[in-house]
C-alpha positions as CSV (number, residue, x, y, z in Angstrom):
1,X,0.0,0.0,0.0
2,X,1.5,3.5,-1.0
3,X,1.1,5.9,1.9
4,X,2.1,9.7,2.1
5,X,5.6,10.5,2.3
6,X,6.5,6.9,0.6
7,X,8.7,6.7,-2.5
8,X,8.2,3.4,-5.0
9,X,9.5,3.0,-8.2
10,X,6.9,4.2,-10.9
11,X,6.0,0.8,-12.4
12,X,4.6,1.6,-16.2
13,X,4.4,0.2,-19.9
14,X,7.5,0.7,-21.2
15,X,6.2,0.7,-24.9
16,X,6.2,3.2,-27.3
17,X,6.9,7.2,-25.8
18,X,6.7,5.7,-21.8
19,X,3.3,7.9,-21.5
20,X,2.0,7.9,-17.8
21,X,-1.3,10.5,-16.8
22,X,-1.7,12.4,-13.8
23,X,-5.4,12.8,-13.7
24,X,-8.0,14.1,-11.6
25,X,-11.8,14.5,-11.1
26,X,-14.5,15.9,-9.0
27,X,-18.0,15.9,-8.8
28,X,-20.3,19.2,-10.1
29,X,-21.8,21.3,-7.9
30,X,-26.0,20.4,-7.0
31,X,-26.0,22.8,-4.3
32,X,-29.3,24.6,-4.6
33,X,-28.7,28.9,-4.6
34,X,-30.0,31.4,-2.8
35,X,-29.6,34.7,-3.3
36,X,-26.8,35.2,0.3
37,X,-24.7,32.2,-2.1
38,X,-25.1,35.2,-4.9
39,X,-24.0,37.6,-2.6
40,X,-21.3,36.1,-1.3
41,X,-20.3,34.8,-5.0
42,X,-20.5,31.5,-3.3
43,X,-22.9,30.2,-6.4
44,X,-19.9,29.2,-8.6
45,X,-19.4,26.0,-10.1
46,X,-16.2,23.8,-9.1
47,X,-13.4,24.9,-10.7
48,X,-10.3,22.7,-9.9
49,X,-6.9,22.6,-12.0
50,X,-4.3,20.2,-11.6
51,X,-0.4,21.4,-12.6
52,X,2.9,20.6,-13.4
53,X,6.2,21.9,-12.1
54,X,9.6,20.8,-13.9
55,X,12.8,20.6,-12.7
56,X,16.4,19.6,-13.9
57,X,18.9,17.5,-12.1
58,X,20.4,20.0,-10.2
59,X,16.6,20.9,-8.6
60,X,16.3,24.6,-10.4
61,X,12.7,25.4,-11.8
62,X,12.4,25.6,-15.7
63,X,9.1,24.7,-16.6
64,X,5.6,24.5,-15.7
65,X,2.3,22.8,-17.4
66,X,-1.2,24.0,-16.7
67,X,-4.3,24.4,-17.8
68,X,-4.7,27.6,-19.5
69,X,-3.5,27.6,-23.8
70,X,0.0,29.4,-23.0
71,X,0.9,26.7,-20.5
72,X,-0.8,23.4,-21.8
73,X,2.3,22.3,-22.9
74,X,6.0,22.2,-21.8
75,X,9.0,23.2,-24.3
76,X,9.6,19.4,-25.3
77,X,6.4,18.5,-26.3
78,X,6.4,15.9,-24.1
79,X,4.0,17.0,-20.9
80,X,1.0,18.6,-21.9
81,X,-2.6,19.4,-20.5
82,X,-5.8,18.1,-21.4
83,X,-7.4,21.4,-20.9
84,X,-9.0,23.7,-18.5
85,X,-12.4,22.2,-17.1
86,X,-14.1,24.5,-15.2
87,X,-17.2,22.7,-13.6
88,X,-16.1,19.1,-12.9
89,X,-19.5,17.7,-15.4
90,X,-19.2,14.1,-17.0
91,X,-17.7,11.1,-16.0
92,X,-14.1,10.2,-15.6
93,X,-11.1,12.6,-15.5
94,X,-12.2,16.1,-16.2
95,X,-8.4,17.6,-16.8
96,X,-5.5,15.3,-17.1
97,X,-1.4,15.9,-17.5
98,X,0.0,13.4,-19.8
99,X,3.9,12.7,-19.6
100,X,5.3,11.0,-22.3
101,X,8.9,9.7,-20.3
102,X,10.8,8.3,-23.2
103,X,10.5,12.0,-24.9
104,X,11.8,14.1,-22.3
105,X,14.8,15.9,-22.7
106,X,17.8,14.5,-20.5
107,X,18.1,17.5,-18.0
108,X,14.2,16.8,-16.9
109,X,14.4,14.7,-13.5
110,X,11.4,15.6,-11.5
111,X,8.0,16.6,-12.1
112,X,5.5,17.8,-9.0
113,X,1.9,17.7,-9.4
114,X,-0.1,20.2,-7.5
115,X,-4.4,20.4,-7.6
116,X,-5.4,24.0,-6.9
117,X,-9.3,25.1,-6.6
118,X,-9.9,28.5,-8.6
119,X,-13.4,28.9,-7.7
120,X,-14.1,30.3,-3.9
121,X,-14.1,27.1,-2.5
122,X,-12.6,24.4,-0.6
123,X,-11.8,21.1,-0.5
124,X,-14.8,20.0,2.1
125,X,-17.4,22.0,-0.8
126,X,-16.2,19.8,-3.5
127,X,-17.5,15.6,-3.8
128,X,-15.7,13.0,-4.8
129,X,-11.9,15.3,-5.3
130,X,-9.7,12.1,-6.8
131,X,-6.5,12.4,-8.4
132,X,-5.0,8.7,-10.7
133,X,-1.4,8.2,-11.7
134,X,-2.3,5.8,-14.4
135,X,-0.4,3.7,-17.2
136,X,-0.9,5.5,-20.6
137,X,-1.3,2.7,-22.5
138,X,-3.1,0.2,-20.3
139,X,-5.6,3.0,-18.3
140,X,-4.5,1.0,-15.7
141,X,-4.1,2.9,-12.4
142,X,-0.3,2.9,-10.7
143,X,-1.9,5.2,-7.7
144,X,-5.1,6.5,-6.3
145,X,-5.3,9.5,-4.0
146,X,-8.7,10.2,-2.8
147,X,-8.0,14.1,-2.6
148,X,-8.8,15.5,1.3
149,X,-10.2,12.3,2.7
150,X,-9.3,13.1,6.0
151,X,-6.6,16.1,6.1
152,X,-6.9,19.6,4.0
153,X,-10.8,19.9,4.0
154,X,-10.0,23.4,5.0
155,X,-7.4,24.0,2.5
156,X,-7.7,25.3,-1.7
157,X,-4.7,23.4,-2.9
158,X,-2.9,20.1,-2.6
159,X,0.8,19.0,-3.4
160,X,0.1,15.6,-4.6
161,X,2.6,13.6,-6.0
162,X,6.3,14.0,-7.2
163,X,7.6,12.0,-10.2
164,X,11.4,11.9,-10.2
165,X,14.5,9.8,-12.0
166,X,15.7,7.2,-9.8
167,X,18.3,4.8,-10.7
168,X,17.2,2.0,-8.4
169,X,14.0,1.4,-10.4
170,X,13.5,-1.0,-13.0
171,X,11.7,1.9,-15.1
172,X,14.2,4.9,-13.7
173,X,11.5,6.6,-12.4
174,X,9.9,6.5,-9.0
175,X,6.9,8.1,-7.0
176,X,6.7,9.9,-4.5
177,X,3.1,10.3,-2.5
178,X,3.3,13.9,-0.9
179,X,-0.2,14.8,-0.2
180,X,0.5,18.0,1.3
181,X,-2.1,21.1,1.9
182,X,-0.3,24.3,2.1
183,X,-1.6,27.7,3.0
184,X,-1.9,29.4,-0.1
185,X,-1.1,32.6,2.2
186,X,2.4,31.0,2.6
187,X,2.9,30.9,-1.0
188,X,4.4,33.6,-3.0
189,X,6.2,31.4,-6.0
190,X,5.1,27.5,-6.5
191,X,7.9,27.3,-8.7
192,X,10.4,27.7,-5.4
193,X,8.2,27.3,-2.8
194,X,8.1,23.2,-4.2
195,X,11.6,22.8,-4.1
196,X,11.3,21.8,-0.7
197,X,10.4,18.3,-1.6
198,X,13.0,17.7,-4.0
């Protein structure tokens, strides 16, 4: 069982480009609205985007995939975003980060994945919050997170899971399950604030 804080090698397909997806999904909003939710702009749907953060083997920042068209892809080609999905409707993952492994350039050695809610919510508004590290050419899942199960209900972001080279796996790539919930107060720059778990 893969708990937070543990680190196991990242056991996918290695086929084709090495493509693994970083997915997550959430449940829309059936709240009913009164005018005070108007008021207080509390009537918005879910709006939950999950992110990239790139570094290079000596742990500097130098690139970043998200949802928005300027950012959906990094300078490789080789991570890229599904799109922004701004209410959560339909079944299955509503924005996904695919990696394709085998086509990243050689400096690349770790990749954090961080879920932020853009709406003015948190995580105890939102159902069912899930992120999946699956297999990109099986669909199979490598790890499940059910996002804010127990810690960060309070909190509007969550440091999920760090993908990094590792020698001592079979693939050369591990996991590592963070499932943090920072204050978003503390956090002037993701891009060196993350660093810390490198």
């Amino acid at each position: 069982m893969t708990v937070k804080g543990s680190k196991t090698p990242l056991l996918y397909t290695q086929k084709a480009r090495h493509r693994i997806l970083i997915a997550i999904s959430w449940d829309i909003s059936t709240q009913k609205v009164t005018v005070m939710d108007k008021l207080r702009k509390a009537d918005q749907q879910h709006d939950l985007d999950i992110s990239c953060f790139v570094y290079d083997t000596q742990k500097n920042y130098i690139d970043f995939v998200g949802p928005m068209a300027q950012d959906s892809m990094d300078q490789s080609g080789a991570i890229y975003h599904s799109g922004d999905d701004q209410t959560g409707e339909g079944d299955g993952d509503d924005e996904s980060i695919s990696c394709e492994l085998a086509a990243l350039p050689e400096d690349v050695a770790h990749m954090i994945f961080v879920v932020e809610i853009r709406s003015d919510h948190v995580f105890a508004d939102i159902a069912a919050t899930a992120l999946r590290v699956a297999d990109g050419m099986t669909d199979k899942n490598l790890y499940e997170l059910q996002i804010a199960r127990t810690d960060g209900q309070h909190s509007a972001a969550c440091v999920a899971v760090h993908i990094y080279k590792d020698n001592a796996s079979p693939t050369g790539w591990g996991l590592h399950i963070i499932e943090d919930y920072p204050d978003l107060t503390e956090v002037s720059d993701w891009g060196s604030w993350l660093t810390r778990y490198l």
